[in-house]
C-alpha positions in Angstrom: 0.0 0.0 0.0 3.1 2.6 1.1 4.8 1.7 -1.8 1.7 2.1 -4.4 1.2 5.7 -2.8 4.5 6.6 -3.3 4.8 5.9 -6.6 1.5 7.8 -7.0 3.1 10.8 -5.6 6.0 10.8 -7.7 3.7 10.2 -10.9 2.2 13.5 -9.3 5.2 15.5 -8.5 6.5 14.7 -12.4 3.3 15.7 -13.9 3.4 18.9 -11.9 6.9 20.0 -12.5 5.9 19.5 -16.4 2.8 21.8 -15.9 4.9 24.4 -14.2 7.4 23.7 -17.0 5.2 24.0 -19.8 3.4 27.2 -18.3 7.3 28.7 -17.7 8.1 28.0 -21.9 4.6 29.2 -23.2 5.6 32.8 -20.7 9.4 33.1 -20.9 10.4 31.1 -23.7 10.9 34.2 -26.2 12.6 35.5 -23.4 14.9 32.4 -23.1 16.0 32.0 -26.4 16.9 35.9 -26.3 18.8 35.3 -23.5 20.8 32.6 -25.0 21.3 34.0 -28.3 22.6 36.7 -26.5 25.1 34.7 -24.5 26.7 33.3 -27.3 27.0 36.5 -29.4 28.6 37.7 -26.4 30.9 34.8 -26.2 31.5 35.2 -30.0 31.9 39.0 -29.8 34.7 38.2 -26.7 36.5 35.8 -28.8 36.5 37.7 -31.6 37.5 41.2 -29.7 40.3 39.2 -27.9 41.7 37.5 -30.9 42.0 41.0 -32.2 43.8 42.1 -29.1 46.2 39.7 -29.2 46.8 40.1 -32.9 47.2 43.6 -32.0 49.8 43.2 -29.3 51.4 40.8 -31.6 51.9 43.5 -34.1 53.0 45.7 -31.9 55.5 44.1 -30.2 57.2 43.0 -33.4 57.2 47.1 -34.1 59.0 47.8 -30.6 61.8 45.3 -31.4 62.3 46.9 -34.7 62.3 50.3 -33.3 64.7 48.9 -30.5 66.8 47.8 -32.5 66.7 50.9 -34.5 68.1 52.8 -31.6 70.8 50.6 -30.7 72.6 50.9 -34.4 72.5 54.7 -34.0 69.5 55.3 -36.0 68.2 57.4 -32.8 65.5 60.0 -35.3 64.0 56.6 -37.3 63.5 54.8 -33.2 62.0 58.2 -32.3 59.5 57.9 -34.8 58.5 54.3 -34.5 58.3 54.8 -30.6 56.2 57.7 -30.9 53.9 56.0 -33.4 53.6 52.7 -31.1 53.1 54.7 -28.1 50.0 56.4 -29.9 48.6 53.5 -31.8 48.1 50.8 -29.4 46.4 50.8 -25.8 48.7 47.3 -24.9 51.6 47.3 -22.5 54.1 48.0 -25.5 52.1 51.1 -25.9 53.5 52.2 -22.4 56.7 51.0 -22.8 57.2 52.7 -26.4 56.1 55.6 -24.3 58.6 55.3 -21.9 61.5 54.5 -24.6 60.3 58.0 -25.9 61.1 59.4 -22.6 64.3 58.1 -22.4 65.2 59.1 -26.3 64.3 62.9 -24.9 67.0 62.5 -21.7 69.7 61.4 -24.5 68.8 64.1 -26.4 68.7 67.0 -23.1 65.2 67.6 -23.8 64.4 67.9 -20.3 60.9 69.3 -20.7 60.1 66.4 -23.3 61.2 63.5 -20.6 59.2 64.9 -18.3 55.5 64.7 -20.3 56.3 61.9 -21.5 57.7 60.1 -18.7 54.3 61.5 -16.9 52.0 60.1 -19.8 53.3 56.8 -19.4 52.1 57.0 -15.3 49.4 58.1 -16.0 48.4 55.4 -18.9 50.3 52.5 -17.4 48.1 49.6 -15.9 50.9 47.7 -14.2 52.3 49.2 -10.8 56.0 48.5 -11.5 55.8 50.7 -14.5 53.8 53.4 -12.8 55.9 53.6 -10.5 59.2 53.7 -12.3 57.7 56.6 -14.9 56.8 58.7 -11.4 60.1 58.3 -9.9 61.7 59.2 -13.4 59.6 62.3 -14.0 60.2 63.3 -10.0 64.4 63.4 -10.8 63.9 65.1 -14.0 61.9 67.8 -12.0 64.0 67.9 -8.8 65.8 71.2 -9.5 62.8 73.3 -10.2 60.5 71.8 -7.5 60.7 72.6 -3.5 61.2 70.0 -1.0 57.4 70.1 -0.2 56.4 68.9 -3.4 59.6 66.6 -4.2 57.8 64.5 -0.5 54.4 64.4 -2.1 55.6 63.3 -5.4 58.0 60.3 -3.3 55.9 59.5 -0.1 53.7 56.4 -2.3 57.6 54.9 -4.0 59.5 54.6 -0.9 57.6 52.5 1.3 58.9 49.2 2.4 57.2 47.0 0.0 57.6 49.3 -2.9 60.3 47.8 -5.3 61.7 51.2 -6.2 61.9 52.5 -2.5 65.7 52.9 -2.4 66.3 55.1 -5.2 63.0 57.3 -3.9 64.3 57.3 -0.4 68.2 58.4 -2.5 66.0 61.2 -4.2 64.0 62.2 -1.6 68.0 62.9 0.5 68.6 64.9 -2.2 66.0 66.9 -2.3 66.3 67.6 1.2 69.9 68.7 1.1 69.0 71.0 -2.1 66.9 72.7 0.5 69.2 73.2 3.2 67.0 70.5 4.7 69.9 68.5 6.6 68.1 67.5 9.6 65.3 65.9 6.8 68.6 64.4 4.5 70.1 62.4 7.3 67.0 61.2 8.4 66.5 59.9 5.0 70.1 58.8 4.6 71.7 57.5 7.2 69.4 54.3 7.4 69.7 54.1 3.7 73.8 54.3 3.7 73.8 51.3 6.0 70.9 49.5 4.7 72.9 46.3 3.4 69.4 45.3 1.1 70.4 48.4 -0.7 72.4 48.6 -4.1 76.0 49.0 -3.4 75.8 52.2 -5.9 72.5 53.3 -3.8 74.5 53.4 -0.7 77.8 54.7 -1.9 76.1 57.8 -3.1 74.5 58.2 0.2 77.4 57.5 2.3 78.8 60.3 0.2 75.3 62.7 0.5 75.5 62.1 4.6 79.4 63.3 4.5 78.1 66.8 3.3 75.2 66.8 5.8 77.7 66.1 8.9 80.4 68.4 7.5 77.5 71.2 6.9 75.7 70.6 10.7 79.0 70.8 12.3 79.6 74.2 10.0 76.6 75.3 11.3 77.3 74.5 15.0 80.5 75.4 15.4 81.5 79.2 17.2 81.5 82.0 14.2 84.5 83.1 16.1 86.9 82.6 19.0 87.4 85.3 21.9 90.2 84.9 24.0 90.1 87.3 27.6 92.0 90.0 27.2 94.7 90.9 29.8 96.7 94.1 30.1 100.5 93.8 29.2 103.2 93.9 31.8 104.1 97.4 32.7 107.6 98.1 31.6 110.7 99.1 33.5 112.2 102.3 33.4 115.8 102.5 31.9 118.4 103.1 34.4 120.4 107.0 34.1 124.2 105.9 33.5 124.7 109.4 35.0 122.9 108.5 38.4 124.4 105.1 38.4 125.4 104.5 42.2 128.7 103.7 42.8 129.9 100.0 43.2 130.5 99.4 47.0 134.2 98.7 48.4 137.0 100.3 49.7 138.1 103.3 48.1 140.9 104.2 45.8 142.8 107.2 46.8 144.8 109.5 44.4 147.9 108.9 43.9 148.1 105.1 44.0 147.8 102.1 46.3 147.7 102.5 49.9 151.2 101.6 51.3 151.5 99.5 54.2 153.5 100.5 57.3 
């Protein structure tokens, strides 16, 4: 009997999931098929768009050798060109890094003002930290002559953190900055730490070493007496000369005229 009623409620259960099926179809199914049709153009469209992407990249990273290897036969007007022309056709890393070679085709050239906008451009475009950070750091040096020590902290404060890979050339920059500005105080805060720091580059800590031997020399300088005043005592009085003419007369028996005294 238990088992004849179960079976009838599973007959039951199927024929009303069916029903709710059917009535779902007959008021969605348009719906449905939309939504599908949609997923799969989307799917295609992805495909398609990334396939172009790639083929993209592809082409331009074939570009960015050639214009590499333009610029290391000499040819340094011909890589210009082809760096400037990646940099504003494509959207892909090589984009940023043709950007960045442009930057660094200005410095050669002593186009400061160059450098800089394009070193800032690639910041400001670049998706990836490490070369977000690197064009900031490289703009901040370029500009550390015209900007105060204010502004050269708020440019560094983000690149020379502990986990940041470019900290010790910021913390190096920010030192120099600070002694530009008569900051010394500042400078060997920054450098001291940084001239011992054995994780640092042996070039990164020479330089500092040499930075925090102008910052000692200039706070002892700045320490030290402007002059030295000794107490001033008067100067021994002087004796008078003795008259030859009021000379006494040496002690002793006297001579009398005439010669020596004759005994008896």
């Amino acid at each position: 009997m238990a088992t004849e009623r179960d079976s009838l409620l599973r007959e039951v259960d199927e024929e009303l999931r069916r029903d709710q099926f059917q009535q779902i179809w007959e008021q969605y199914g348009t719906y449905i098929i939309g939504a599908v049709a949609a997923l799969l153009i989307g799917v295609g469209g992805y495909k398609w768009w990334d396939g172009r992407q790639a083929a993209a990249a592809e082409a331009a990273g074939l570009r960015f050798e050639q214009a590499l290897n333009l610029a290391e036969t000499g040819n340094a007007d011909e890589a210009l060109k082809s760096f400037s022309a990646i940099a504003g056709g494509t959207r892909s890393n090589y984009g940023v890094l043709a950007q960045l070679a442009v930057a660094g085709q200005a410095v050669k050239a002593g186009k400061t003002d160059d450098a800089i906008a394009a070193y800032e451009a690639a910041a400001g475009r670049a998706s990836d930290t490490l070369i977000k950070d690197y064009a900031r750091l490289q703009s901040t040096s370029l500009k550390i002559d015209a900007i105060d020590y204010a502004e050269a902290k708020n440019r560094l404060n983000e690149l020379i953190g502990d986990k940041n890979p470019w900290r010790y050339m910021a913390r190096e920059l920010l030192g120099v900055a600070a002694v530009r500005a008569g900051q010394m105080d500042e400078a060997s805060t920054t450098l001291a730490p940084l001239s011992a720091d054995p994780r640092a580059p042996a070039a990164v800590r020479e330089r500092a070493g040499a930075l925090m031997n102008m910052v000692v020399a200039a706070q002892l300088e700045k320490n030290a007496p402007s002059k030295i005043e000794f107490e001033k005592t008067d100067p021994p009085a002087a004796k008078p000369e003795a008259d030859p003419a009021k000379a006494e007369p040496a002690r002793g028996k006297a001579v009398p005229k005439g010669g020596a005294v004759k005994g008896k």
